[in-house]
N, C-alpha and C positions, 0 to 999 in steps of 0.2 A: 283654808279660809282664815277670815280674822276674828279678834273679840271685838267686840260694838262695847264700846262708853258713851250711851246717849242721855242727855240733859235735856227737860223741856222746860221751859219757864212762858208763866201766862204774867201780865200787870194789866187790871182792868183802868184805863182812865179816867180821871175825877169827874164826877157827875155823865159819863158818857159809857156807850154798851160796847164801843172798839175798844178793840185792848189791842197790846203790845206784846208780840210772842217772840221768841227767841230759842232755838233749836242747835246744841250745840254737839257735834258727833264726832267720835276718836274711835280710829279704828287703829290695832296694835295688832303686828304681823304674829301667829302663836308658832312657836315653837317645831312643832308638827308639817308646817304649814312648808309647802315646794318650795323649793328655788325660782325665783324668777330667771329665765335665759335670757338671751342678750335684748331682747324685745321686753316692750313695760307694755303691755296689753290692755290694763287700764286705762295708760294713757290716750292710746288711741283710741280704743273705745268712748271714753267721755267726754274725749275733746272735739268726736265727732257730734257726738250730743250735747255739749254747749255750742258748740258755732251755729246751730239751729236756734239758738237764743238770741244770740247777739243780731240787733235788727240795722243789720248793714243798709247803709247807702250808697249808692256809687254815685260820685258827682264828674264821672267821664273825663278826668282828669289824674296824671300820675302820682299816686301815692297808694294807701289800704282803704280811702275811703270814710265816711261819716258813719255817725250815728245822734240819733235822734232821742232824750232822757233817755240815755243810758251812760253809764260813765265806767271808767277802772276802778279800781280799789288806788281810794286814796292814801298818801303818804304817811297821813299823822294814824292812820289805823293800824299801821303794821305793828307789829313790838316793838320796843328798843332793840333788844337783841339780834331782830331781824332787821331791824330798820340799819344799823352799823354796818352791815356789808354785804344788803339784798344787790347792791346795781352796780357790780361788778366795773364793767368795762364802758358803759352807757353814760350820757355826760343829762345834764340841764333835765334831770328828773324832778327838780321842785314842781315843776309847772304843771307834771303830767300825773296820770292816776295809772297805775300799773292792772292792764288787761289781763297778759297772759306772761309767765316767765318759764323757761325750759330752759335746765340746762343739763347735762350729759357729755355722751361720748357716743361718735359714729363709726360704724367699720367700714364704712363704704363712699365716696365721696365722687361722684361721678362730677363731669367739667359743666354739666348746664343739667338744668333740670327737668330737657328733653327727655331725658332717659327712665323719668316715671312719669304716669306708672306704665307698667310691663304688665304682660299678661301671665298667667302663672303656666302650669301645665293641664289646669281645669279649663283655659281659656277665657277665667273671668279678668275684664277689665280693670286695672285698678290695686287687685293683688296680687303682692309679689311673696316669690318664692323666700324664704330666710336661707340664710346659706348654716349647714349644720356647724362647722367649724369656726364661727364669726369669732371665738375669743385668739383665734391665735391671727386674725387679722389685727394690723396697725387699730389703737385706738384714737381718734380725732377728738380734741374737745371743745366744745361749742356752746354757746347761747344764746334762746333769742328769746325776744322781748316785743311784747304789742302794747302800744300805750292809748289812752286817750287825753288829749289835751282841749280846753276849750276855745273856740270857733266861735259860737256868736249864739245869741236870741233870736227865734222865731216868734213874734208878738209874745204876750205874756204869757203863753202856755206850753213853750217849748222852748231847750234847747239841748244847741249842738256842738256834739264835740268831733275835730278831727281824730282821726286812726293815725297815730302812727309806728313803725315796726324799723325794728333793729335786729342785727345780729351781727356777732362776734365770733372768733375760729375759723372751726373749718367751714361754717355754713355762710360766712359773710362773702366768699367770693359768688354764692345765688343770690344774691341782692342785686336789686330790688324785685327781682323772679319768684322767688320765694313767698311764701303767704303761708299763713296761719294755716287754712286750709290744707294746703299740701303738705306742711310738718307731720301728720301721723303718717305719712307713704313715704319716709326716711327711711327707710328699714334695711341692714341688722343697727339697733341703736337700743343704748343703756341709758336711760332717763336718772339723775340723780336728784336733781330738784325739779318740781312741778308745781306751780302757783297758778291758781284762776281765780279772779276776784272781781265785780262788779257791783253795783248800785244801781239802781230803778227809780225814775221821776215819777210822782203826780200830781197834777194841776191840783194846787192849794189856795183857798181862797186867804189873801195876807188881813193879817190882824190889822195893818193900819190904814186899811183900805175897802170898804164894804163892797165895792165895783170893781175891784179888782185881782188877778191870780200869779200864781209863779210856782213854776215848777220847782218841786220837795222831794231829797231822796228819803225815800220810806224804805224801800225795799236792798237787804244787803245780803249779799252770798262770797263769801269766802273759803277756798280751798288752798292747804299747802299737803303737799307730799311729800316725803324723803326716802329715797331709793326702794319706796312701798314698802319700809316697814311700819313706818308708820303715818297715817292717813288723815286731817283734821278739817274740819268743816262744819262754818258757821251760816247758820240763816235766819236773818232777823226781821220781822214786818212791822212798823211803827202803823197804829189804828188799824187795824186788821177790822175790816167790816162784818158788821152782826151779819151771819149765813154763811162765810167763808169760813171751812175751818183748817186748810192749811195754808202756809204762808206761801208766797209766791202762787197761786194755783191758777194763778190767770195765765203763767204759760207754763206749768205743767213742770215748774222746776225739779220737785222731787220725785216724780213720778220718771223725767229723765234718767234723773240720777241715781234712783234706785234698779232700775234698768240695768243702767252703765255696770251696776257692782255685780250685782249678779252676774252679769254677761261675761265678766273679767274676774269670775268666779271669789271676789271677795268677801261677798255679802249676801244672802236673799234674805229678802223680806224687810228692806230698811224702810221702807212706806208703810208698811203697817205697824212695826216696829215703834213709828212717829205717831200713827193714829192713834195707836194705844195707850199713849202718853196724854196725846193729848183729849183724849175722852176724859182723862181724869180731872177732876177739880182745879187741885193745887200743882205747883210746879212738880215735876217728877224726874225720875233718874232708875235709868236700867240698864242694868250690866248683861248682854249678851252674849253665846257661844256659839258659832255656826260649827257643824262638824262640813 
């Protein structure tokens, strides 16, 4: 398993009973800790549990599709360091906020994306067998990339951004076949970078208009990974309402994601971990050890 570096930070707002929370978690692969094989398990794992987040639209027309106040992880949040040579091989990124980034290497490369998923030897749909041998197959390397870009206003209490999706390598001859969705049924595949990052709207009533609203991102979640050893993840809620007391809990963000880790045997107990902290007063910090 890994060590947990968890930060919690509370700011109550002047003369107001919301505050501003911010949850910041690093997880450090220890020593002890397996080898990951050619499969990133987490990945799949979590990424099956954020697409359950993202509140797709389909508007019956070719591309990945809409969404409704929800946006990528914008440009200017990244780091510098990261921000100099996150978008590789992808052009006219100013405009878009970055969804999802993957990038690795595949052992397998089938000519259409007919061919998953396969049924294993159990019969379950969906899962496929890993081949034991995957490192001495050829490796492919590839990236892809889900973006959002902004689309338009729905009255003053909504809006929308277009999806859209890229990829590079070996995986760009499945374009536009290919979907978010289907990238964890890759499989044998080594994942070296892994980024999920979004923003959440809420209809905010504007300072310069007592009649009228416009959607606020309040709600932020950021993850980077590097070939799982090391894990980081950020979740912040601007005005967190008096009676909520974790952030995001309207769709069950951490409660996903604490899931994910355990399942993909990184972490248990990272939701309580969080509550713990945040039962306390003042801001806090806890260094964890899973055996």
């Amino acid at each position: 398993m890994f060590e947990l570096h968890l930060c919690v930070e509370r700011r109550r707002r002047f003369l107001q009973a919301a505050r501003d929370v911010s949850i910041e978690a690093k997880f450090f692969k220890r020593s002890s800790a397996k080898e990951v094989g050619c499969d990133f398990p987490f990945f799949g794992t979590l990424l099956k549990s954020l697409i359950e987040i993202i509140p797709f639209r389909d508007t019956g027309e070719r591309g990945a599709g809409e969404v409704v106040n929800f946006r990528g992880r914008p440009p200017e949040t990244f780091p510098l360091s990261l921000g100099e040579k996150r978008h590789f091989h992808f052009t006219n990124d100013i405009a878009k906020e970055e969804l999802c980034f993957v990038s690795g290497v595949i052992f397998h490369l089938p000519t259409s994306l007919s061919d998953w998923p396969k049924a294993n030897s159990s019969g379950n749909k969906g899962e496929r067998e890993q081949p034991r041998d995957c490192e001495n197959l050829p490796a492919l390397p590839f990236e892809f990339k889900l973006s959002t870009k902004f689309a338009r206003f729905e009255g003053d209490r909504h809006i929308v951004y277009e999806l859209v999706q890229e990829s590079s390598g070996a995986l760009k001859q499945l374009m536009p076949e290919l979907s978010l969705q289907l990238l964890p049924q890759i499989i044998p595949m080594r994942i070296e970078t892994f980024r999920f990052g979004f923003e959440l709207f809420r209809s905010k009533r504007r300072i310069s208009s007592l009649f009228s609203n416009a959607p606020v991102a309040e709600q932020h979640f950021f993850l980077t990974a590097n070939s799982l050893e090391q894990l980081d993840i950020l979740i912040t809620e601007e005005d967190l309402e008096t009676g909520r007391s974790m952030p995001m809990e309207d769709i069950s963000m951490i409660k996903h994601l604490s899931l994910a880790l355990e399942h993909a045997n990184i972490f248990e107990g990272f939701d309580a971990s969080i509550r713990s902290l945040l039962a306390q007063s003042n801001s806090s910090r806890l260094i964890s050890k899973n055996n």
